[in-house]
N, C-alpha and C positions, 0 to 999 in steps of 0.2 A: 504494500500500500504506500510506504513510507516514498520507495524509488519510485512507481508512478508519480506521484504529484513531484518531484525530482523531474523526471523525465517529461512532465506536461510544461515545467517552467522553463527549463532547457528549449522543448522545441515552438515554445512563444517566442524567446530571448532571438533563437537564431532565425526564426520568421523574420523579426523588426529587423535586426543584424540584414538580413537579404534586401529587407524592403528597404532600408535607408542607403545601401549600397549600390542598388538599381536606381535611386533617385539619384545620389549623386553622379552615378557616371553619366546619365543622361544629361546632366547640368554641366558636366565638366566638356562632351561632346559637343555640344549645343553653343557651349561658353568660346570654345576652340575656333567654332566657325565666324567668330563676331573679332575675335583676336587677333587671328588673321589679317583681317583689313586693316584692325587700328596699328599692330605693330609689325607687320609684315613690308618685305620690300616691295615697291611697286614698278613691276618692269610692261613693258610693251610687244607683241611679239605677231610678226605679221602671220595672215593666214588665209585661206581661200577656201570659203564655206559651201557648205550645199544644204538645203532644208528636207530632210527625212520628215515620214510619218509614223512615230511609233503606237501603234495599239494600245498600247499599256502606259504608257507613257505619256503620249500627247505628242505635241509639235516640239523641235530640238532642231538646230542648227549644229551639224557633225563638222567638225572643223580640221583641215589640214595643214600643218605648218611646214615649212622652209627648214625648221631647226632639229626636225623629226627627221632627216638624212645626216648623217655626219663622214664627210668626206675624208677619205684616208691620210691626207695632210692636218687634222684636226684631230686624228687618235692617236692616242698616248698611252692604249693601254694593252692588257694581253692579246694576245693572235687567237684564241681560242676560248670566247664569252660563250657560256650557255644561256640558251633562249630565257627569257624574263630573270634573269641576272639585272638588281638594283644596280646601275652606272652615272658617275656624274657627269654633268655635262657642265662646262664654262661661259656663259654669256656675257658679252659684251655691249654698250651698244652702241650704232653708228650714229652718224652726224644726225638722223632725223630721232635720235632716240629708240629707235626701235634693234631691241635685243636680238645677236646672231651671233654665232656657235664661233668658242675661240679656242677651245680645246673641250676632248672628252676623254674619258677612263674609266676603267674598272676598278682604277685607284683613286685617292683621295686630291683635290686638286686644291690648290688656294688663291681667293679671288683679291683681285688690285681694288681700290676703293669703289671705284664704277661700276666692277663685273659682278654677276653673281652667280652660285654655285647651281641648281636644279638638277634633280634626283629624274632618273628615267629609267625604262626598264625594256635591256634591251632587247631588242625584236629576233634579228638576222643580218648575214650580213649577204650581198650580192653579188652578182658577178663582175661588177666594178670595182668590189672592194668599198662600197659606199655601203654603212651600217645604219641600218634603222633600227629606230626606239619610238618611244610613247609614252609621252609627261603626264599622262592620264588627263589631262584637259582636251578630249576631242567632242565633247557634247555638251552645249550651250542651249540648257531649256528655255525656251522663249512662251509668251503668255500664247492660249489657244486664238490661234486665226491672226497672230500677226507673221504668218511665215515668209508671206511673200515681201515682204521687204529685204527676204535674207538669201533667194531664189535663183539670183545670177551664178549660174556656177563661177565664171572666172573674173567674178570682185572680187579684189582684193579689197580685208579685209585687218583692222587694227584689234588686236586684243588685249587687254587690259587685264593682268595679272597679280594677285599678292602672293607673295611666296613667304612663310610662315621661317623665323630659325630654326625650328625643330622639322622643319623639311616639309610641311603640309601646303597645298597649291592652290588657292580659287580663282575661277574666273569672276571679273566685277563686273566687266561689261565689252560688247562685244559693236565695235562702230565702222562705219565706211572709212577706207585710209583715203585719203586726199593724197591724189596723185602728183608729184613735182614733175 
């Protein structure tokens, strides 16, 4: 008798113990998303969109970047990465501001005050010897029924990024580049 009521307080205690533990990781997730933007870096990064329909989903704008190829003059790191192997990538950016690939590796890189580091994960590499990766920012949920403003396959495309120090990625917002 004694150990039941023992054993019913135990498993209240670790009830609350769960339920306070589910509430904060939710808080702490949720919290991570808002962090991001206020103390994250914010880089630019050109791209050429196309508007998918997903079922389950809704309308999303799949976005391809320039930075997702890294050309053999650019890698620094081992000859033989296996497929979704975490790699960093080094960006830089040019005169218009818009961030492009200044070295990448399987190893650890470090960034001059301007550059910044971005976590990728790599694809394959080609028959060129040009390696593709995936920053995991290729889908830009957009509100239902505004798709066609995103529709052009070959606009070019600015995107607006915060990259978090502890390596997490969002897109803010995704606008027409203004051509020079």
């Amino acid at each position: 008798m004694m150990m039941q009521r023992i054993w019913n307080k135990l498993k209240k205690r670790l009830l609350l113990i769960v339920i306070i533990l589910q509430v904060l990781f939710l808080t702490v997730m949720a919290g991570l998303n808002y962090v991001v933007e206020e103390f994250g870096d914010i880089i630019y990064l050109e791209t050429e969109p196309y508007d998918p329909r997903d079922v389950f989903y809704g309308d999303y704008v799949h976005l391809n970047y320039p930075i997702e190829e890294i050309f053999p003059s650019y890698w620094f790191g081992s000859e033989k990465v296996k497929r979704n192997k975490v790699i960093n990538v080094l960006l830089k950016p040019d005169e218009r501001g818009i961030y492009k690939v200044k070295a990448a590796s399987d190893k650890s890189l470090d960034p001059n005050e301007d550059e910044v580091v971005i976590r990728a994960r790599y694809l394959y590499k080609d028959h060129d010897n040009v390696r593709h990766v995936t920053y995991g920012l290729n889908r830009y949920y957009i509100e239902e029924g505004t798709g066609e403003e995103f529709d052009t396959v070959n606009q070019k495309m600015i995107v607006t990024v915060a990259l978090s120090p502890w390596g997490q990625k969002k897109i803010l917002e995704v606008d027409e580049l203004e051509q020079q």
